[in-house]
C-alpha positions in Angstrom: 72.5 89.4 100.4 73.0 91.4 97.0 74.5 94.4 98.5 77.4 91.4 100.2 78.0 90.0 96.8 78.3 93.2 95.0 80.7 94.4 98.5 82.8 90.9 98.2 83.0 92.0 94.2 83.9 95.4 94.7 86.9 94.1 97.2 87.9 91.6 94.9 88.2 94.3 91.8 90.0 97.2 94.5 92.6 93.6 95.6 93.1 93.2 91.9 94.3 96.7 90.9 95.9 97.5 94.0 98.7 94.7 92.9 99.0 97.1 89.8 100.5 100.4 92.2 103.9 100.2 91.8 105.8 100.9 95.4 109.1 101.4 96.7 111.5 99.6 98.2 110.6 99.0 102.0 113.9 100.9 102.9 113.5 103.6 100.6 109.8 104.2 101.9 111.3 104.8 105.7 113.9 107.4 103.7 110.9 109.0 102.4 109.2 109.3 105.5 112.2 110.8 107.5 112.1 113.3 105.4 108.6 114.2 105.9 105.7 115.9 103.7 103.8 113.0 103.3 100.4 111.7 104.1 100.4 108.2 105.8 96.7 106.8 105.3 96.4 103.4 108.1 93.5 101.5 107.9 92.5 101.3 111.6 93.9 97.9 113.1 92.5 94.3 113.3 89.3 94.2 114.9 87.1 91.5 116.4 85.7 89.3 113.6 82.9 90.8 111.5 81.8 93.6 108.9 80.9 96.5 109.6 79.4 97.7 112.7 75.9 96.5 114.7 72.6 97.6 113.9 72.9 99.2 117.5 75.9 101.2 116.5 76.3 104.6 117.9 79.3 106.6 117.0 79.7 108.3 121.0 79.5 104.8 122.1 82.1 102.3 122.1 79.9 99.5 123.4 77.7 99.3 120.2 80.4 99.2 118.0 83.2 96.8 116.3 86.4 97.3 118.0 90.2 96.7 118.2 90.7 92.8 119.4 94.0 92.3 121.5 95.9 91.2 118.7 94.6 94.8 117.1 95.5 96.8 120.1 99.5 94.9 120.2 99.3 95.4 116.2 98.3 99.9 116.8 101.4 99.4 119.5 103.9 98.0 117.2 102.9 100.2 114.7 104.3 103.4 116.5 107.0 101.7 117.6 107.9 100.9 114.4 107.8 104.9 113.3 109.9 105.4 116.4 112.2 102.8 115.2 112.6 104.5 112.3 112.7 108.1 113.5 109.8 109.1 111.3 108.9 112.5 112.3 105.0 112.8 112.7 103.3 116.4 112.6 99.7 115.7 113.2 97.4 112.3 113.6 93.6 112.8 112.3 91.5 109.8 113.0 88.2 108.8 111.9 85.7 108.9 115.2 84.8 105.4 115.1 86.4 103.9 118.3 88.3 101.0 116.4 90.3 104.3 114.4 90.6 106.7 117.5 92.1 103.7 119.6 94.4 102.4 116.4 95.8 106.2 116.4 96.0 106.8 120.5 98.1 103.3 121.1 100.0 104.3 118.3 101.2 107.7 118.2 99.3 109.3 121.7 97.8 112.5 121.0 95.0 112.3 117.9 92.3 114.7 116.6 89.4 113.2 115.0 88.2 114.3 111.7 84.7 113.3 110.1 85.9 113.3 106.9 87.6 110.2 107.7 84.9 108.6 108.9 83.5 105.5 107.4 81.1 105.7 105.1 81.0 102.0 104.2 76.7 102.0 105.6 75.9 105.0 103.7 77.6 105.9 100.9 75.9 109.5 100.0 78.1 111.0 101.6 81.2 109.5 100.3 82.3 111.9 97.8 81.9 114.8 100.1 84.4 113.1 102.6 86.5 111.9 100.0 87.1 115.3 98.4 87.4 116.8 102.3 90.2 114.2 102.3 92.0 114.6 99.6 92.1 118.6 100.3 93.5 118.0 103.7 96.3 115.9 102.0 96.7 118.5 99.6 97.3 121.1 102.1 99.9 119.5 103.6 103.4 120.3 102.8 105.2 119.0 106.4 107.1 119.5 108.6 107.0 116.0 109.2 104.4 113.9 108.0 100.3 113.6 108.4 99.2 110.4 109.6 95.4 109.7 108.6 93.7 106.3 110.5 90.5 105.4 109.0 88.9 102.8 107.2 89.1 100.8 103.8 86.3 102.3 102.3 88.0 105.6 102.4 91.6 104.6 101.9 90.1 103.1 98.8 88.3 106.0 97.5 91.1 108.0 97.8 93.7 105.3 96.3 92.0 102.8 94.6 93.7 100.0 96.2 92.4 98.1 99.1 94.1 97.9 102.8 94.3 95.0 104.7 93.8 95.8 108.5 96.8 97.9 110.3 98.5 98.2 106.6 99.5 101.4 105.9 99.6 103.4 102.4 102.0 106.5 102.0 100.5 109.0 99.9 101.1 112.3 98.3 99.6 114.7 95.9 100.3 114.9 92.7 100.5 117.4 90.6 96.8 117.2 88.9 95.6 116.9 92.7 95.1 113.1 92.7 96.7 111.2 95.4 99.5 109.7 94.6 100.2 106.3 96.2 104.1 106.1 96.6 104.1 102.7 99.2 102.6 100.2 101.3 103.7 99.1 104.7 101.9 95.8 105.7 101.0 95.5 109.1 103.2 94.0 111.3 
C-alpha cells in the first residue's frame, strides 16, 4: 500500500513538470521528423486495465503478462499510419521485450528488435540506472538517416525525460549537447 502512494506521488510530481517542457508546434514536430536524426520514445499502447504486470509474469510468455486491449492494438495501427501519413522516414525500431511494447512496435512499424535496456523496470528498480544510461547512449549514438523509434514503458520514458507519457503518446527526443536528452515534442496518442 505505501509503495502505491508513493507510485501515485511520484506520477503526480513527473504530470506536474512535464506541463513545464516546452514543445513545438504539432506541424513543426512532423517537419522535424521528416528530416530525421531524432529519437522517437512511445510508451507502448493502451493495455487492458491494471498496473503493472501479474505476480505470474514471465517475460517469454505473453499469457502471464498485461497486454495490448483492442482499442491498444487499433491505437499501435494508427500510430504507423500516422508516420506514413506524414512520410516520416524510420531507420530502426528497438522495443522493450515485454509483449504489450513488441506488439505496440510490430502493428506499428513491422519489423522491430528488442532491446533490454528498454525494458521496464517499474518492479525492480536496481537496475534502472544501468538501463537508463544504456538508453540514453543508444540515443546519443544516433545521428540518422531517418529517425530511431524506441517503444517502451513510462518508467523509462520518464527517467530519461522527466515527464510522464500517457499510453501510445509519443515524446521526440534528441541529445543535447551536455548528453542529456533533450525533449523537443509530444505527440498524444491518437
Amino acid at each position: 500500500m505505501i509503495i502505491r502512494k508513493r507510485l501515485t506521488l511520484a506520477a503526480a510530481l513527473l504530470l506536474l513538470g512535464a506541463a513545464s517542457h516546452a514543445t513545438a508546434a504539432p506541424d513543426t514536430v512532423w517537419e522535424k521528423l521528416r528530416a530525421g536524426g531524432y529519437t522517437v520514445l512511445i510508451r507502448h499502447a493502451t493495455t487492458v486495465p491494471g498496473l503493472g504486470d501479474p505476480p505470474d509474469f514471465r517475460l517469454g510468455d505473453c499469457a502471464t503478462q498485461r497486454n495490448l486491449s483492442d482499442a491498444g492494438r487499433e491505437e499501435s495501427r494508427r500510430i504507423g499510419d500516422r508516420f506514413r501519413a506524414e512520410n516520416v522516414p524510420v531507420a530502426e525500431v528497438l522495443s522493450s521485450r515485454w509483449c504489450r511494447c513488441l506488439d505496440t512496435a510490430r502493428l506499428a512499424f513491422g519489423a522491430v528488435t528488442p532491446f533490454p535496456p528498454l525494458d521496464s523496470f517499474f518492479d525492480d528498480r536496481s537496475t534502472a540506472p544501468r538501463q537508463t544510461a544504456a538508453a540514453r547512449a543508444r540515443i546519443v549514438r544516433f545521428t540518422g538517416p531517418g529517425n530511431l523509434v524506441m517503444v517502451t514503458h513510462q518508467v523509462n520514458i520518464s527517467a530519461l525525460t522527466g515527464a510522464y507519457p500517457g499510453q501510445g503518446e509519443a515524446f521526440v527526443v534528441r541529445a543535447g549537447s551536455s548528453g542529456k536528452v533533450e525533449l523537443v515534442a509530444r505527440i498524444p496518442s491518437n
